[in-house]
C-alpha positions as CSV (number, residue, x, y, z in Angstrom):
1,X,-7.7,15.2,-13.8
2,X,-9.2,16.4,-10.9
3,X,-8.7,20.2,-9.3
4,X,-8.9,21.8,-5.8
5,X,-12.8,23.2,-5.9
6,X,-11.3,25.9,-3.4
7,X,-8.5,27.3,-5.2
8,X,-8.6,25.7,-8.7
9,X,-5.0,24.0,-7.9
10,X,-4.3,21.3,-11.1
11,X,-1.7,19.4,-12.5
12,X,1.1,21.6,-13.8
13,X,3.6,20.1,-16.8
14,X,7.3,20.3,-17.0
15,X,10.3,18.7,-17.8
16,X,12.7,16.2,-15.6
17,X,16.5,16.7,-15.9
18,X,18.6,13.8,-15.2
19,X,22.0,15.2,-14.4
20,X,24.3,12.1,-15.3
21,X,28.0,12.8,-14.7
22,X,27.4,16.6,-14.8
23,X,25.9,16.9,-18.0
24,X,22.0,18.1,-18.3
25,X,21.2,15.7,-21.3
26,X,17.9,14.3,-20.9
27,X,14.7,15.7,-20.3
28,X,11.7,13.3,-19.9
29,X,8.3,15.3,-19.3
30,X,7.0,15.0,-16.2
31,X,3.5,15.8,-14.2
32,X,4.0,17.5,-10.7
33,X,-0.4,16.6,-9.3
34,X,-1.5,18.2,-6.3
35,X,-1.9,16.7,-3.1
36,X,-5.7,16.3,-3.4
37,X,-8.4,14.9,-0.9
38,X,-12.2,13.8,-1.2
39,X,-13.7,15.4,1.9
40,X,-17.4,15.9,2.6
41,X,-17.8,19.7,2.9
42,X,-20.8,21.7,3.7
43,X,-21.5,24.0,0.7
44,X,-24.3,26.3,0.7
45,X,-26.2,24.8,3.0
46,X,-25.6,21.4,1.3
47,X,-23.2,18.1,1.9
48,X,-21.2,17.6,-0.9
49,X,-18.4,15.9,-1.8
50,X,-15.3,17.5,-2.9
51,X,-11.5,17.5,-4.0
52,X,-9.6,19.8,-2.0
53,X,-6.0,20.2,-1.7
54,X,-4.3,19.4,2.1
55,X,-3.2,23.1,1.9
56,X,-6.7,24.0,1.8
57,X,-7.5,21.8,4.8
58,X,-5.0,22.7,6.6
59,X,-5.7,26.4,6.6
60,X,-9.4,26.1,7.4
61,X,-10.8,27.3,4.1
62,X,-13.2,24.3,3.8
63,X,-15.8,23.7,6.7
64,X,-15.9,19.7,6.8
65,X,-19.5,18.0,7.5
């Protein structure tokens, strides 16, 4: 699975309760994946293209091409 080049954000694992009348009885695991995007960034003086999480956008830590 893919990773934010910027801050090395990745998939993270965990469990899923399903709370059926107010019992906590089954866990399913469960995958929570970043909110990736494949932009074309300018890296050292070269286009490449990269997976960046919208957080990373959205803060201006990636200078698009």
């Amino acid at each position: 699975m893919a990773k934010c080049a910027i801050c090395d954000k990745k998939p993270t694992v965990g469990k899923q309760l399903s709370i059926t009348r107010s019992h906590v009885s089954k866990r399913s695991p469960r995958t929570w994946k970043p909110n990736l995007r494949t932009v074309k960034a300018e890296i050292d003086g070269e286009v490449k293209k990269i997976h960046v999480c919208a957080k990373c956008l959205k803060n201006g830590k990636v200078k698009r091409a």
